[in-house]
N, CA and C atoms as a LAMMPS dump frame, in Angstrom:
ITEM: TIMESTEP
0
ITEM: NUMBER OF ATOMS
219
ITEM: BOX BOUNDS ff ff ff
-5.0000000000000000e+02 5.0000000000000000e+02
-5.0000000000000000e+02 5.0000000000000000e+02
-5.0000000000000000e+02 5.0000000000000000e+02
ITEM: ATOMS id mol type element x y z
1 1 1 N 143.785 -262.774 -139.726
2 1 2 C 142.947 -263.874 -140.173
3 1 3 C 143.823 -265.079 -140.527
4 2 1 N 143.359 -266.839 -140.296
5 2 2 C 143.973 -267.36 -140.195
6 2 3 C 143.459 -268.631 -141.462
7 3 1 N 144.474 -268.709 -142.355
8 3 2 C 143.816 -269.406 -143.557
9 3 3 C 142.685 -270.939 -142.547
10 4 1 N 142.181 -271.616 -143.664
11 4 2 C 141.288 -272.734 -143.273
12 4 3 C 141.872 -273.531 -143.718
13 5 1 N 142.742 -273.217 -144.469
14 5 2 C 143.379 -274.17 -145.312
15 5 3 C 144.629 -275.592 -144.497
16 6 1 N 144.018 -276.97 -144.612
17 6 2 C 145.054 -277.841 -144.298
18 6 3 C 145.815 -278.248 -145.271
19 7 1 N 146.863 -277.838 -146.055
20 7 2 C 147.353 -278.183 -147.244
21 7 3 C 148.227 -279.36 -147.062
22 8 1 N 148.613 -280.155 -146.144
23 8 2 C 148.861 -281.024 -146.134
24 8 3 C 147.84 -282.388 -146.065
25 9 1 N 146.779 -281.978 -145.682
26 9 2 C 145.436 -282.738 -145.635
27 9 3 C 145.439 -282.978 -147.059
28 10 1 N 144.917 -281.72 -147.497
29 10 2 C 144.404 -281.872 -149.031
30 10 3 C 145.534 -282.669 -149.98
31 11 1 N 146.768 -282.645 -149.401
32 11 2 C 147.864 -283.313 -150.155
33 11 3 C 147.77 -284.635 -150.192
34 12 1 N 147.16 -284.595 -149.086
35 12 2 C 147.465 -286.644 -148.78
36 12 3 C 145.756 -286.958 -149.26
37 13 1 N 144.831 -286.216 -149.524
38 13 2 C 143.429 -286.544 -150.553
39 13 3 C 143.991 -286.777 -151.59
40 14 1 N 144.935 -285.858 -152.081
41 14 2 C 144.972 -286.344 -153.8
42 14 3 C 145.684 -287.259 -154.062
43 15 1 N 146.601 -287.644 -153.035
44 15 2 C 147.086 -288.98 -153.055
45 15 3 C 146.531 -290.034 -152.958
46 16 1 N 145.688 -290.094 -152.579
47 16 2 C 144.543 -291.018 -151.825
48 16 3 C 143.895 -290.928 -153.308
49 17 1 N 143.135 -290.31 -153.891
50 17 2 C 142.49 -290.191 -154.61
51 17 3 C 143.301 -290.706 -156.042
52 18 1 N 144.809 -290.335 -156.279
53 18 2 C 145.205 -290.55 -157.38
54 18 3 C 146.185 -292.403 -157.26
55 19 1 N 145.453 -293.175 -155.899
56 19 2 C 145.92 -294.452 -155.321
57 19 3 C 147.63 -294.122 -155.492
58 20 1 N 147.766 -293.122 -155.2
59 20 2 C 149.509 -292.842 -155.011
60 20 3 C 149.919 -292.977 -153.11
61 21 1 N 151.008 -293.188 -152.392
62 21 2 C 151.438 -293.109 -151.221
63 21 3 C 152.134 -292.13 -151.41
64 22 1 N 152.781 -291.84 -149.933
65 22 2 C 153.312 -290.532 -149.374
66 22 3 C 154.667 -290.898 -149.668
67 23 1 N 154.675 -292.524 -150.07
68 23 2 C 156.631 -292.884 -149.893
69 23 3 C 156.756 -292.606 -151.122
70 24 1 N 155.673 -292.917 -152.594
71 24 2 C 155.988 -293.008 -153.834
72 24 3 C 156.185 -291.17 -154.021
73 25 1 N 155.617 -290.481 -153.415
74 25 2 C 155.739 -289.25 -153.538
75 25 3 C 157.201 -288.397 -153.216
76 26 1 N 157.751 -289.015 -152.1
77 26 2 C 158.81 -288.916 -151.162
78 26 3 C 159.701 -289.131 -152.086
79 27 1 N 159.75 -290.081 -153.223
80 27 2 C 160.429 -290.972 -154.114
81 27 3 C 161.051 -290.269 -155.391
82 28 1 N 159.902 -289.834 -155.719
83 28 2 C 159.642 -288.151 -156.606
84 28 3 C 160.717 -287.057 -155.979
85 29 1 N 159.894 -286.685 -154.878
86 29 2 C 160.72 -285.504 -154.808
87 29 3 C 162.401 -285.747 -154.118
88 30 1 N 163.081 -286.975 -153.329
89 30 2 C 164.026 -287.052 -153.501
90 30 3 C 164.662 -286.905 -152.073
91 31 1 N 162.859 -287.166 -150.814
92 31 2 C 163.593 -286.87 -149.676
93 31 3 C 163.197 -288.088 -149.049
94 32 1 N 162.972 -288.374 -147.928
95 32 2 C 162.807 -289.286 -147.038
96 32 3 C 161.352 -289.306 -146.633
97 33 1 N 160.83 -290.145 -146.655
98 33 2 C 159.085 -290.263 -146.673
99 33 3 C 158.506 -290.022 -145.175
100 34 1 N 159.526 -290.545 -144.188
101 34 2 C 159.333 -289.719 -142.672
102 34 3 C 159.123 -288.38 -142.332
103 35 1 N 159.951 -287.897 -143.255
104 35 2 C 160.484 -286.472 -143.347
105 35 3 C 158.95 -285.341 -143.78
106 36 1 N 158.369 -286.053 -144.988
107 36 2 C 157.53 -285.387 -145.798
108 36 3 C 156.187 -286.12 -144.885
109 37 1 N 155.968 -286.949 -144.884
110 37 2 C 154.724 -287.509 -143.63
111 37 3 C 154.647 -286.645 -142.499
112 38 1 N 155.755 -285.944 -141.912
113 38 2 C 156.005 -285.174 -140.719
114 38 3 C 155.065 -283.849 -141.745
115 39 1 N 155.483 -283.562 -142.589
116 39 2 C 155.149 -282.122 -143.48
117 39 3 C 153.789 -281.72 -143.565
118 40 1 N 153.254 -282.996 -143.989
119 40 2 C 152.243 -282.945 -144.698
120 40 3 C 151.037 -283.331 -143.329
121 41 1 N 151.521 -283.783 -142.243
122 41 2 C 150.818 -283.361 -141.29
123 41 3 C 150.226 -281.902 -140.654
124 42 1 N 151.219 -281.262 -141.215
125 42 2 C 151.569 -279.745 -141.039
126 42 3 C 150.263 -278.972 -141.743
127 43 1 N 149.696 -277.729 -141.16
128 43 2 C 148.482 -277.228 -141.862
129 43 3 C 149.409 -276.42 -143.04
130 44 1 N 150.477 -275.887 -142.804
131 44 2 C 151.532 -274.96 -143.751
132 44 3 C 152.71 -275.993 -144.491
133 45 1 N 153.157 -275.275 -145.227
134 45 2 C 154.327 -275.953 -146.146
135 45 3 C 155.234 -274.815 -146.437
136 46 1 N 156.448 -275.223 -146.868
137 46 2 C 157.438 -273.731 -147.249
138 46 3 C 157.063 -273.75 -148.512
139 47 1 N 156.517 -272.638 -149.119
140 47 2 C 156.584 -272.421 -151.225
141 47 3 C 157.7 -273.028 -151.783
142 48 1 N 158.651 -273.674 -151.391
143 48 2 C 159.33 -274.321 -152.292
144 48 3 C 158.777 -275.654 -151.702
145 49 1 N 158.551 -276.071 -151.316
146 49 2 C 158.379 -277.96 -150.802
147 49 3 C 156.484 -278.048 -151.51
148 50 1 N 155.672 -277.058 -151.335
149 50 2 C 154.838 -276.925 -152.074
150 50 3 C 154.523 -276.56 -153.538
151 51 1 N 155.813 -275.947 -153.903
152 51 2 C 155.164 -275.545 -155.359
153 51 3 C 155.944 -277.54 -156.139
154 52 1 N 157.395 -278.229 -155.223
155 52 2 C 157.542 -278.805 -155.878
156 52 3 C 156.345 -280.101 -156.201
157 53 1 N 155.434 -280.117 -154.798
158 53 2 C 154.602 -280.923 -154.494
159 53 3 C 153.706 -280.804 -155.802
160 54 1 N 153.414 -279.456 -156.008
161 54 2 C 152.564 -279.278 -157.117
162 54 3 C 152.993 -279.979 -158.416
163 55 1 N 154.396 -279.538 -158.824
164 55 2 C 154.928 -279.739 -160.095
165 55 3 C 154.665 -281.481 -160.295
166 56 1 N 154.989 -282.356 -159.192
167 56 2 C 155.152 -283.608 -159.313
168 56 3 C 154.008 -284.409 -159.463
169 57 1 N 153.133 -283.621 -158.668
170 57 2 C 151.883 -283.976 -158.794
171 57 3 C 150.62 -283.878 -159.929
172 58 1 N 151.023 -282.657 -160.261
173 58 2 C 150.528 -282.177 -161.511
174 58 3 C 148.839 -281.277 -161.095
175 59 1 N 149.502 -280.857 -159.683
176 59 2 C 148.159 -280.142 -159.425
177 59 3 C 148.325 -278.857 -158.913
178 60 1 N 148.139 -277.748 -158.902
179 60 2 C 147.963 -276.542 -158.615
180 60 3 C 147.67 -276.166 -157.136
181 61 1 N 148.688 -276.434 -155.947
182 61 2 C 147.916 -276.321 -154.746
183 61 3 C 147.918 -274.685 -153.939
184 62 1 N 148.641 -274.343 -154.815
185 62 2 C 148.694 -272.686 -154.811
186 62 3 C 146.974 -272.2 -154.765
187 63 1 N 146.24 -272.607 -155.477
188 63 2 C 145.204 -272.261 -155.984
189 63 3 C 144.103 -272.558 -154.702
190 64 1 N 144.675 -273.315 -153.442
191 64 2 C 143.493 -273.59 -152.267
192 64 3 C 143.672 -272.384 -151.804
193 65 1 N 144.903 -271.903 -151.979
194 65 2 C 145.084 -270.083 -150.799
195 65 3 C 144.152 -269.188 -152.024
196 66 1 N 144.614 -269.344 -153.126
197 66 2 C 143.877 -267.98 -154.078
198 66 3 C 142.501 -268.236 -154.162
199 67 1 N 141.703 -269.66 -153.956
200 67 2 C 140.088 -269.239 -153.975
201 67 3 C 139.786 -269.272 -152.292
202 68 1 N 140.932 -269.256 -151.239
203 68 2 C 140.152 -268.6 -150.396
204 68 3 C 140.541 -267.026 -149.959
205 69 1 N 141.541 -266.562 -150.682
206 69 2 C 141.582 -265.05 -150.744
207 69 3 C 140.276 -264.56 -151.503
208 70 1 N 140.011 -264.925 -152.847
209 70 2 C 138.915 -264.489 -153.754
210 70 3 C 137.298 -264.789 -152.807
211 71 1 N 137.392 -265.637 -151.698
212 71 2 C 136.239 -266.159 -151.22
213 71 3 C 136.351 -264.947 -150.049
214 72 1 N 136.996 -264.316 -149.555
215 72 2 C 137.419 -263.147 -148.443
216 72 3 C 137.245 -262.186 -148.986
217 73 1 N 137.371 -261.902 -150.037
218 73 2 C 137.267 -260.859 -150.133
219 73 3 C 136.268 -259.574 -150.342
């Protein structure tokens, strides 16, 4: 089974939503905003480039995989 999840989608909503960009984010975490624009196009992320996404962000994106495990099950 193949998650539904676009977590790079949903990344660039809360950006959108919190009037933040992908460069001010890029800025944060300390890489190159090409680099992370390439990422976040991506339906997957590595757990470290995501949990830091989380920390900086201040949002829990761990939690799109655990309510759709809890929604599977």
């Amino acid at each position: 089974m193949n998650p539904t999840i676009h977590i790079g989608e949903e990344i660039r909503k809360h950006l959108a939503t919190e009037k933040r960009s992908v460069e001010w984010l890029a800025s944060k975490l300390c890489c190159e905003a090409s680099s992370l624009r390439k990422s976040l196009k991506k339906s997957y992320l590595t757990t470290d480039l995501l949990y830091r996404i989380s920390v900086t962000l201040g949002k829990d994106f761990f939690a799109c995989y655990s309510q759709l495990l809890a929604k599977n099950k």
